[in-house]
Structures are given as C-alpha cells and as structure tokens.
PyMOL CGO cylinders between C-alpha atoms (Angstrom):
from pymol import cmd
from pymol.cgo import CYLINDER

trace = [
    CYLINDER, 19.06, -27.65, -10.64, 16.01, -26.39, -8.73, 0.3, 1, 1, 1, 1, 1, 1,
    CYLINDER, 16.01, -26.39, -8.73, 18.33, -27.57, -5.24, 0.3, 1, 1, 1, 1, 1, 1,
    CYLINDER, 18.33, -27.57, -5.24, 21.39, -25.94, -6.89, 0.3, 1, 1, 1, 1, 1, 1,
    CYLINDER, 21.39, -25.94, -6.89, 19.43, -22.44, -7.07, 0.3, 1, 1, 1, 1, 1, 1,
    CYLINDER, 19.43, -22.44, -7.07, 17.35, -22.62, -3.57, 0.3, 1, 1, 1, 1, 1, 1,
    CYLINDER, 17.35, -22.62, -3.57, 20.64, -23.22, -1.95, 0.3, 1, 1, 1, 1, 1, 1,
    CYLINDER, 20.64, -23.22, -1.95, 21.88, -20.17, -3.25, 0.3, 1, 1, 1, 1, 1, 1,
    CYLINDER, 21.88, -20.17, -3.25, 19.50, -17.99, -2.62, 0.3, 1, 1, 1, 1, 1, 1,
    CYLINDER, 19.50, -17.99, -2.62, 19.51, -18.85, 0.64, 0.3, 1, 1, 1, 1, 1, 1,
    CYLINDER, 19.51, -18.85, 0.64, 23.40, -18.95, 1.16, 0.3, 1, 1, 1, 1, 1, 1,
    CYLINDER, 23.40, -18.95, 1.16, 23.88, -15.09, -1.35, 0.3, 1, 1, 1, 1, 1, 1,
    CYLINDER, 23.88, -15.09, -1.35, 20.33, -13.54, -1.00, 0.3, 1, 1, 1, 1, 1, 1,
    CYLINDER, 20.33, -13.54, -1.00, 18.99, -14.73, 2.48, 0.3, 1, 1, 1, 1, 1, 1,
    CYLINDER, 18.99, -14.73, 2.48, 15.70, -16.25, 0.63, 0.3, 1, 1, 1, 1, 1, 1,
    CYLINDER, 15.70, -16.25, 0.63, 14.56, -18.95, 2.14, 0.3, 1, 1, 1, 1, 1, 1,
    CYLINDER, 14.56, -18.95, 2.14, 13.72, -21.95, -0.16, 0.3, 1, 1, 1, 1, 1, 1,
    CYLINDER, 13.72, -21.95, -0.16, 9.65, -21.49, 0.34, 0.3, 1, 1, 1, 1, 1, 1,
    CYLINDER, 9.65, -21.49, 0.34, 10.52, -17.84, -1.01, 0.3, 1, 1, 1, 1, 1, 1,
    CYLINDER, 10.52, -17.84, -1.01, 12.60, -19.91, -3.69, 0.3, 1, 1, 1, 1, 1, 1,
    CYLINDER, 12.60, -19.91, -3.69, 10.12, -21.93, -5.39, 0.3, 1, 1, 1, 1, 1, 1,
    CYLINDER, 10.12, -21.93, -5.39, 8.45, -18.52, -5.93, 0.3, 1, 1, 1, 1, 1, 1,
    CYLINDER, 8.45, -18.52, -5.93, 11.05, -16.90, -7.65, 0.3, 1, 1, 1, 1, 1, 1,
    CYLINDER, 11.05, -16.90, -7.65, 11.74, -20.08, -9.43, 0.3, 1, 1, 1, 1, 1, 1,
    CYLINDER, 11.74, -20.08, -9.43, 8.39, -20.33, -10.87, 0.3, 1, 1, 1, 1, 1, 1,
    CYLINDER, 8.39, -20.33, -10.87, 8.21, -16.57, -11.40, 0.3, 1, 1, 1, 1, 1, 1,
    CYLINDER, 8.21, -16.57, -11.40, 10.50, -15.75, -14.55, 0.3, 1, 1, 1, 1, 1, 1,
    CYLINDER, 10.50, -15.75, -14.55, 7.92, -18.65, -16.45, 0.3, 1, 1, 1, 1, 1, 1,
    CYLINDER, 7.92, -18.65, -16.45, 5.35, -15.93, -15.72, 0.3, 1, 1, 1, 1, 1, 1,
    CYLINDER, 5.35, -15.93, -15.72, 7.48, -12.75, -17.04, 0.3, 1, 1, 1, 1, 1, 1,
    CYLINDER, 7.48, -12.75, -17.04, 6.86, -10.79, -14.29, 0.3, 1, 1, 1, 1, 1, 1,
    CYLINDER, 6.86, -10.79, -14.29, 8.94, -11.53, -11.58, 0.3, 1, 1, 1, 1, 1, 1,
    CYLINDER, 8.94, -11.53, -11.58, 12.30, -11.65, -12.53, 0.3, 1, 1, 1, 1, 1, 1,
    CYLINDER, 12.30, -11.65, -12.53, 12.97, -8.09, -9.94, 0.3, 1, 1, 1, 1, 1, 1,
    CYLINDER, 12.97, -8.09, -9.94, 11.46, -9.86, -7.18, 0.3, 1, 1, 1, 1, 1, 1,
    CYLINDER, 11.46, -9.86, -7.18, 14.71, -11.39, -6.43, 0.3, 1, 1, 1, 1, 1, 1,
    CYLINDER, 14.71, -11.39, -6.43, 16.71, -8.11, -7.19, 0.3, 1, 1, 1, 1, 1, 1,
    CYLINDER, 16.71, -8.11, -7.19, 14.19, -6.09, -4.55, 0.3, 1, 1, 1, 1, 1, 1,
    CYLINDER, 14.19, -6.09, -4.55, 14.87, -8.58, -1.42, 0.3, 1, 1, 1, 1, 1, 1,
    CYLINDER, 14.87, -8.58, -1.42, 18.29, -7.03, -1.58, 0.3, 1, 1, 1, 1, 1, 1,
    CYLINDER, 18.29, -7.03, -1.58, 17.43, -3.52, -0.58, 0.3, 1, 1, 1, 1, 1, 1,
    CYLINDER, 17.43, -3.52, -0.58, 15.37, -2.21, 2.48, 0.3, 1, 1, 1, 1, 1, 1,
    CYLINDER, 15.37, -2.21, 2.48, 13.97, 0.67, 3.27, 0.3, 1, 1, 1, 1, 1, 1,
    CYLINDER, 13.97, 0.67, 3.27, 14.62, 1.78, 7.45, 0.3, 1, 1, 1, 1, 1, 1,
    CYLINDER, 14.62, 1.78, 7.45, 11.74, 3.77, 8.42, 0.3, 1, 1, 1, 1, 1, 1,
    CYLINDER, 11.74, 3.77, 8.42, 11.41, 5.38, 11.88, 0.3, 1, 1, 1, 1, 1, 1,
    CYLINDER, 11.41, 5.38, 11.88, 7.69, 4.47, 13.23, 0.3, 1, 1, 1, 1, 1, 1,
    CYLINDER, 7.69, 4.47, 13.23, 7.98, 6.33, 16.16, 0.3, 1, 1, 1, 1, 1, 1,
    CYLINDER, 7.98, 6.33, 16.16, 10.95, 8.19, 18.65, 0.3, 1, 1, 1, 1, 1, 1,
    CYLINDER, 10.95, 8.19, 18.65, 9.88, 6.83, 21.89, 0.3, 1, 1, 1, 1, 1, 1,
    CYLINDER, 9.88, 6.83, 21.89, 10.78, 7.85, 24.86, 0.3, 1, 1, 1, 1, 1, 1,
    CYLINDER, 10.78, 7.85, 24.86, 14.30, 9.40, 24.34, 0.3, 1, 1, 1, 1, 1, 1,
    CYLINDER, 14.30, 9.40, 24.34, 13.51, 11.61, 21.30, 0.3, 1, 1, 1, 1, 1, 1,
    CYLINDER, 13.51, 11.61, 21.30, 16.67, 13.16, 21.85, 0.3, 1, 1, 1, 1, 1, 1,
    CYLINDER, 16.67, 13.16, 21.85, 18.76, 10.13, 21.45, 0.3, 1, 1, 1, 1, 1, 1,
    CYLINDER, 18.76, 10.13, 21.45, 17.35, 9.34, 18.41, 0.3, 1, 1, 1, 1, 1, 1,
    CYLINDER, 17.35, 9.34, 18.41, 17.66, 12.49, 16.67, 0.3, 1, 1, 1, 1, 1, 1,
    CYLINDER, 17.66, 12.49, 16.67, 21.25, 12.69, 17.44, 0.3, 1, 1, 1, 1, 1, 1,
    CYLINDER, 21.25, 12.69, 17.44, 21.96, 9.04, 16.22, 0.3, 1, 1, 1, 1, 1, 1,
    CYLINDER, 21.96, 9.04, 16.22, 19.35, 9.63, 13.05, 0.3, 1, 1, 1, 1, 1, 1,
    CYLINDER, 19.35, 9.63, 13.05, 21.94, 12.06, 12.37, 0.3, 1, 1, 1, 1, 1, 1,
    CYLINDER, 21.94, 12.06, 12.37, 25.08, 10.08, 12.90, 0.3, 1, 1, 1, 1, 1, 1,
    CYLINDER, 25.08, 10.08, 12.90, 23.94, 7.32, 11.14, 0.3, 1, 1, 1, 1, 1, 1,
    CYLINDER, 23.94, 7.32, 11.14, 22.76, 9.61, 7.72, 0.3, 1, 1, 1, 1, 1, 1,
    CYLINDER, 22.76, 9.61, 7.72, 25.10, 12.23, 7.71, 0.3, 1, 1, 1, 1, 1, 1,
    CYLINDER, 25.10, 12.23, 7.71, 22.42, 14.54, 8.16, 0.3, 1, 1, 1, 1, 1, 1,
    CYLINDER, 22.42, 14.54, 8.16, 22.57, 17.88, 9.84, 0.3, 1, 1, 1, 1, 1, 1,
    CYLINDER, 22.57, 17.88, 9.84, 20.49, 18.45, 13.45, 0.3, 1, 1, 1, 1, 1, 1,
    CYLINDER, 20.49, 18.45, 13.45, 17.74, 20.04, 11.66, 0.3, 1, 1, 1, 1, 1, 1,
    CYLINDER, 17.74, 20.04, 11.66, 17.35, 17.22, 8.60, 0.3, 1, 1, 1, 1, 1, 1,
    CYLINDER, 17.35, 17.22, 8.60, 17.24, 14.40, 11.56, 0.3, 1, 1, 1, 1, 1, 1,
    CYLINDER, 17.24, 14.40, 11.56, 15.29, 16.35, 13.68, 0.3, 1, 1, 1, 1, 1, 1,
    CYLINDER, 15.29, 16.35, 13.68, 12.65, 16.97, 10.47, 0.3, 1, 1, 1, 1, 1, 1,
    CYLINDER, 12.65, 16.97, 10.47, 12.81, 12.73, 9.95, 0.3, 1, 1, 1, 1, 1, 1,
    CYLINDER, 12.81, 12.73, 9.95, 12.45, 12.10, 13.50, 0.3, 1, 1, 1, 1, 1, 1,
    CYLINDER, 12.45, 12.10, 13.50, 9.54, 14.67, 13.55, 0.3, 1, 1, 1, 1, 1, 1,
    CYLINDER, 9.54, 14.67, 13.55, 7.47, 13.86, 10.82, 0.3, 1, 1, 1, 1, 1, 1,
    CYLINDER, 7.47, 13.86, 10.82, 7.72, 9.74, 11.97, 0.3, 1, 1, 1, 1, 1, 1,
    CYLINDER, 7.72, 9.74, 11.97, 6.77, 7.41, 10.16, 0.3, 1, 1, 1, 1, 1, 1,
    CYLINDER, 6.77, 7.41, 10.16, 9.54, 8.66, 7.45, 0.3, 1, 1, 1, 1, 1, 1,
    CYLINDER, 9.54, 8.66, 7.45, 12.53, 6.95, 5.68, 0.3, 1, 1, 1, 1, 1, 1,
    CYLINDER, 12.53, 6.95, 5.68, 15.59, 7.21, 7.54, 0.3, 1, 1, 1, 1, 1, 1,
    CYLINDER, 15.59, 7.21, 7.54, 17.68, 5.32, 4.83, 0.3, 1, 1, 1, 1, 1, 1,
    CYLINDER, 17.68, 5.32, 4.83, 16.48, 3.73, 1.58, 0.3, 1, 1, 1, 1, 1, 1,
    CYLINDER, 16.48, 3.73, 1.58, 17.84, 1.20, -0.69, 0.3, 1, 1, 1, 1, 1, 1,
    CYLINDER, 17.84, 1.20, -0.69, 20.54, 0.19, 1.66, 0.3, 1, 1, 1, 1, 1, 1,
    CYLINDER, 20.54, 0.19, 1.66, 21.49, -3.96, 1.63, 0.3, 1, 1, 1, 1, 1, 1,
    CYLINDER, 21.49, -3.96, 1.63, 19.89, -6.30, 4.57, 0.3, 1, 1, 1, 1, 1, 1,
    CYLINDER, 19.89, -6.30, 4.57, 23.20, -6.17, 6.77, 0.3, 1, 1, 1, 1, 1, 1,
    CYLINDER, 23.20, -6.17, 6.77, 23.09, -2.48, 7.12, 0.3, 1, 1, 1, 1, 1, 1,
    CYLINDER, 23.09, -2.48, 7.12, 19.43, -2.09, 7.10, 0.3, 1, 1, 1, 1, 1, 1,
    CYLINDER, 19.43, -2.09, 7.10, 19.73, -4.98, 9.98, 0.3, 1, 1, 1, 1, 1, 1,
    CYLINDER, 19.73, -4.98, 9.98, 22.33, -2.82, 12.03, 0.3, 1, 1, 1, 1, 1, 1,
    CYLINDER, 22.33, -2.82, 12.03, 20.54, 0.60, 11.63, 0.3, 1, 1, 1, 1, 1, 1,
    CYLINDER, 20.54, 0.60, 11.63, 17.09, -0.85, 13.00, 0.3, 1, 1, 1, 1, 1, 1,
    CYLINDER, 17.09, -0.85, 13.00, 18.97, -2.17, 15.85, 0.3, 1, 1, 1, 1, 1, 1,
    CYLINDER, 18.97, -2.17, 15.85, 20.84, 0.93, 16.39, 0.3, 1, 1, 1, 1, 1, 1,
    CYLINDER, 20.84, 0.93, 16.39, 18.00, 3.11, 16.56, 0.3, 1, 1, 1, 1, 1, 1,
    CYLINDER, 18.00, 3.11, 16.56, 15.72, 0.38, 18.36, 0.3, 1, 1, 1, 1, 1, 1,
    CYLINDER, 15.72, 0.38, 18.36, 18.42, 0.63, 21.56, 0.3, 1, 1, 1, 1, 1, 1,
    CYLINDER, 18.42, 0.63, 21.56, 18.14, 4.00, 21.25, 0.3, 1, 1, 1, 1, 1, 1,
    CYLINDER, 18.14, 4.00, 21.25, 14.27, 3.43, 22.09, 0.3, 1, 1, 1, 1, 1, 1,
    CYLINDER, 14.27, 3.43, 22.09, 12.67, 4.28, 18.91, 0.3, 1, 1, 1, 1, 1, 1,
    CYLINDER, 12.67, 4.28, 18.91, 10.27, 1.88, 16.78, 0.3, 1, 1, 1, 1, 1, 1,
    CYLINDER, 10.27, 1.88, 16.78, 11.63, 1.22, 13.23, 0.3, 1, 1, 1, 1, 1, 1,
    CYLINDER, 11.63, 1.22, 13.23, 10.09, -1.13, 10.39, 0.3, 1, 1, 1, 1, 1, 1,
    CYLINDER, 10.09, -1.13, 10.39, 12.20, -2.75, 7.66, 0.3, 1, 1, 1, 1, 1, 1,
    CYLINDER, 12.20, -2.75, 7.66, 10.50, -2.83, 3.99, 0.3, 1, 1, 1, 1, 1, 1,
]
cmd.load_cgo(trace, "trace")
C-alpha cells in the first residue's frame, strides 16, 4: 500500500517518494495531513528586476492582469508576490517567463 501511495504522489502531486514516506508517516502524528495539500500551490515572488526593469514590469502586468502602476508598485517594492496560490505548472511557467525577461524570481 505504502508503493501504491508513493507512486501517486509522485505521478498526481510531483512528491518524490523521500517526500512520501514523510507524508506517509505524518497523518500518525495529526499534524501533517496539509502538508500534502500545500505542495500544490506556490507562491512566484519577484527577487529582483535585473537589468531590463522595463521588460519586467510590462510582462508583471501581462501575466497578472494588473494595471502599469500595480506592476510597476510589485516590481518596485521586489522581493513581493507576483502571484500566490497558483498550481506548480503555472507557477513553473511564470518564473520562467519573468526569468527570460531578466528578473530573479523564487518559488515557495
């Protein structure tokens, strides 16, 4: 059963099995049943511009549906959340996004 469940958390959640016999020994302790639940959701925070600040206001701004001054105020006041609670895929494609635009993002 324990195989059954690593496999998939790996092949639904993207947990690898290491991460599995954590979660599998966690609901015994009570406490981390929303472990699991949390790997699903990332926050994309903007570290720093770089170079082309420019670029990465105007994509902050595509990609959030923000107006020029909201992704201007995100892209000023980095480190700040450009997106939060979005799934790994997207999280994944907005850090690269904004990464070829030049600026330094962080997943959480």
């Amino acid at each position: 059963e324990v195989n059954e469940l690593a496999d998939i958390l790996k092949e639904e959640y993207g947990i690898e099995p290491a991460a599995a016999a954590v979660a599998v020994a966690g609901p015994a302790g009570g406490g981390d049943a929303g472990a699991a639940e949390e790997q699903t959701e990332f926050d994309v925070i903007l570290k720093a511009p770089g170079g082309s600040k420019l670029a990465v206001v105007k994509l902050v701004k595509e990609l959030t549906g923000l107006g020029l001054k909201e992704a201007k105020g995100i892209v000023d006041s980095a480190p700040a959340p450009v997106k939060e609670g979005v799934s790994k895929d997207e999280a994944e494609g907005l850090k690269k996004s904004l990464e070829e635009a030049g600026a330094e993002v962080e997943l959480k």
